[in-house]
C-alpha positions, 0 to 999 in steps of 0.5 A: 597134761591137763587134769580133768578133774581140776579143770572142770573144779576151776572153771565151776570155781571161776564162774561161780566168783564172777560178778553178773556181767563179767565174761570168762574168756579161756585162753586156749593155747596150745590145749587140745579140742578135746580138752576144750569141748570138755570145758565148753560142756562145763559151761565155758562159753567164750574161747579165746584163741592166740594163734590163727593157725590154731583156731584153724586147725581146731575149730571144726573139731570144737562143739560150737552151740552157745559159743563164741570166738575170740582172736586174742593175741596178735593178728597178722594182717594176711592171717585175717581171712582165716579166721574172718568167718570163725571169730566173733571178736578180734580182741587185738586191733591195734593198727590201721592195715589190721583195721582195713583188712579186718573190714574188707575180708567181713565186707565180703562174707556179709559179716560186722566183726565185733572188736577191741583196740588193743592199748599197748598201756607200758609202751613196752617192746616186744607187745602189740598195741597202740599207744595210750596218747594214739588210742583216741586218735585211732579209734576216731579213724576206725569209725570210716569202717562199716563191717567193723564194730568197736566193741572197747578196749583191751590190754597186758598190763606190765606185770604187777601194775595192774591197779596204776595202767587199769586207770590209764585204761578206763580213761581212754576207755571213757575218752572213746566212749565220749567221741562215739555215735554208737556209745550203747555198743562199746561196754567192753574193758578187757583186762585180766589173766589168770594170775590177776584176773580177780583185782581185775574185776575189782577194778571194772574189768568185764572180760578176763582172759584166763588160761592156766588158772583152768587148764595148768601150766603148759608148754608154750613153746610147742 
């Protein structure tokens, strides 16, 4: 159960020790509507979302004035239409079916959909992610795409790694910068969770996805 009076004290917390530029992402999973709008009406602005089925089911009971969506976790490629008109980022491309889909399914509403390449950074099993040495590679086949905007990067470092893979990630980050048409449109290194979103920012980060920090522990497993 989430204490409010926490939450509200974290997030005023949160906001208050980030840097001008850095943008707090909630991580929401599995926390109520009710719970978020009452963060939202704390000043959160950006909401971040792993499951499409629970954007879904949440998202016409969630205050929307001043707020943005975010896809956080993995997407499925036949999941996107569900959310294409929801999101206002896709923060885990990762693959170029993901990529294909994502542009038709915006093709269709009329929509450029903003989004990160997810950088799978400790080529670690069980996590989504492009390689570090296919990162260059993939984004130079995503420039074929009208309806999708290359936003940046973003990546789970292995635990307790941060300061070692956030240098592998600034170098592609600065590899993509270098290639791109758009340069002015790709400011984006998202990397950073509630137990080392702090070194995060230190390092360069300039989106963090915080979820316990402010809401507490939950049941993942629901």
């Amino acid at each position: 159960m989430t204490n409010i009076p926490e939450m509200l004290e974290s997030i005023k917390e949160i906001k208050n020790s980030l840097p001008e530029g850095v943008t707090l992402v909630a991580a929401t999973k599995t926390v109520p509507a009710d719970i978020i709008n009452l963060a939202i009406e704390a000043g959160l602005t950006d909401i971040g979302e792993n499951r499409p089925e629970e954007l879904c089911e949440k998202y016409p009971l969630l205050k929307k004035d001043g707020v943005r969506f975010h896809i956080i976790g993995g997407l499925q490629t036949r999941k996107v239409k569900s959310v294409i008109d929801k999101v206002d980022m896709i923060q885990s491309l990762d693959r170029p079916s993901l990529a294909k889909e994502i542009d038709k399914r915006s093709k269709e509403i009329g929509k450029i959909t903003d989004c990160l390449i997810e950088i799978n950074l400790g080529k670690e099993e069980g996590k989504s992610g492009v390689c570090p040495e296919d990162a260059l590679d993939f984004y130079l086949s995503l420039c074929e795409y009208s309806n999708i905007r290359i936003r940046g990067v973003m990546a789970v470092p292995p635990v307790g790694k941060l300061e070692e893979y956030y240098n592998i990630l600034y170098k592609i980050y600065a590899d993509i910068l270098k290639k791109s048409k758009n340069s002015d449109k790709i400011d984006i290194i998202s990397v950073g969770m509630s137990s080392d979103y702090e070194q995060a920012v230190s390092l360069g980060s300039n989106m963090v996805r915080v979820g316990s920090k402010i809401f507490g522990k939950r049941n993942y497993l629901v």
